[in-house]
N, C-alpha and C positions, 0 to 999 in steps of 0.2 A: 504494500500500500504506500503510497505515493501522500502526504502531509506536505501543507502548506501552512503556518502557523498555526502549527498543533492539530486543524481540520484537514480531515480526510478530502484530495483531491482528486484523486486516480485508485482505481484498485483492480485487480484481476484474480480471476479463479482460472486456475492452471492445473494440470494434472501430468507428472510424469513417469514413462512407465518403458523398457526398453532403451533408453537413451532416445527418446522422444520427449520434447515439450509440449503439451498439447493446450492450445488458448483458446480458452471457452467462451469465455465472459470477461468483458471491460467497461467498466466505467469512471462515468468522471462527473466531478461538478460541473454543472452549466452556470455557476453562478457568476460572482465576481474573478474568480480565477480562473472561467477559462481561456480568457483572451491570451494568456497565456501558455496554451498547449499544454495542459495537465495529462492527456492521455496517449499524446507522443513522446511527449518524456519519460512516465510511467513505462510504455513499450520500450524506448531505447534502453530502456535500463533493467526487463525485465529480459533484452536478447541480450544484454552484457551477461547477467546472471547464467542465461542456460550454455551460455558458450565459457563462461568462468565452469563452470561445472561437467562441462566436456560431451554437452546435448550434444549431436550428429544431426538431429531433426528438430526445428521449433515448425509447428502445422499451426496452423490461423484457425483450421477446422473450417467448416462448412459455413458459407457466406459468399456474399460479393461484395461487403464493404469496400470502399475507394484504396481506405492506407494501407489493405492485404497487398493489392498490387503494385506499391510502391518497395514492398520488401520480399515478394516472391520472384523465383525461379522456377518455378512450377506449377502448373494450373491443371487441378485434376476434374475432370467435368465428371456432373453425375448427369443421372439418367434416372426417370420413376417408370416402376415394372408394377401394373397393376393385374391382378390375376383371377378371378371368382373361383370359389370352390364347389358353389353351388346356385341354384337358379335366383336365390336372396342377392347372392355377391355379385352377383351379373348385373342386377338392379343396380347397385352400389358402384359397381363399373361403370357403368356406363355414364351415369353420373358424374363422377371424380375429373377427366379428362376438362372437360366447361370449368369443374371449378377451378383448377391448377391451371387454366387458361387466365381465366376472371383473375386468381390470385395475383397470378405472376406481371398481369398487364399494371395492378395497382403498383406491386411495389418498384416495378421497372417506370413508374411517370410521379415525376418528383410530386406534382401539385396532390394528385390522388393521395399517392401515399403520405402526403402531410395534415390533409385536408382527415383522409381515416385517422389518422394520429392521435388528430385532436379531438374526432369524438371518440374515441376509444379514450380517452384520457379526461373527458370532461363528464364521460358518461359513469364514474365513479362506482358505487356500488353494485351498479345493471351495466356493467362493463360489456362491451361485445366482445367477443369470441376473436382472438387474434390469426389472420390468415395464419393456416399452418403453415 
C-alpha cells in the first residue's frame, strides 16, 4: 500500500504462486492526490518489488485497461466457448451471444460506459447488476 501523509493512496491485491506475480486489483484515491499518479507509482514500485524478489512473470490478468499496455510484451487474447448441456442451456445459449454483444459494445464507448457508471453508483442500495 502506497501512503500519502499517513492516508492510504494506492493499494493492490497480488497473488504469487510459481515465480508469477499475479495483479488482481488496484486502487487509488481519486481524491486530492490523485493529480499526482498514486497508482503509477504504486505499480512502479510494486514491479521493483517482484523483480527485487526474482518474479520471471508479473501478469496484469484479465482486462484491457490502457496502462496494461504500456508495460506488456505480451497480449494473450481470450475467447468465450458457450456450450448447453441440455435443451434448458440451449435456451440460455442462445441468449448469452446479444448479451456479450450488448456488454462488450458499453464498455468499449467511453460515454456509455461512464454514463452506466454512474447509475450503477448513484443507484446505491438497488444497485444494478455489473456487466459480467
Amino acid at each position: 500500500m502506497l501512503t500519502v501523509g499517513g492516508a492510504p493512496a494506492a493499494a493492490n491485491l497480488g497473488l504469487t504462486y510459481r515465480g508469477c506475480f499475479y495483479h488482481l486489483l488496484a486502487s487509488y484515491d481519486d481524491g486530492e492526490v490523485a493529480r499526482y499518479g498514486p497508482g503509477a507509482t504504486h505499480l512502479n514500485d510494486l514491479l521493483q518489488v517482484a523483480l527485487a524478489r526474482g518474479f520471471k512473470i508479473f501478469d496484469f490478468t484479465i482486462g484491457d485497461e490502457r496502462y496494461k499496455r504500456d508495460w506488456c510484451d505480451t497480449e494473450l487474447k481470450l475467447f468465450d466457448f458457450i456450450a448447453a448441456a441440455n435443451w434448458r442451456g440451449q435456451l440460455v445459449a442462445a441468449a448469452m451471444p446479444a448479451k456479450q454483444q450488448r456488454k462488450r459494445f458499453i464498455k468499449q464507448t467511453p460515454v456509455l460506459r461512464s454514463r452506466y457508471s454512474a447509475v450503477r453508483s448513484s443507484a446505491g442500495p438497488w444497485r444494478l447488476k455489473e456487466p459480467d
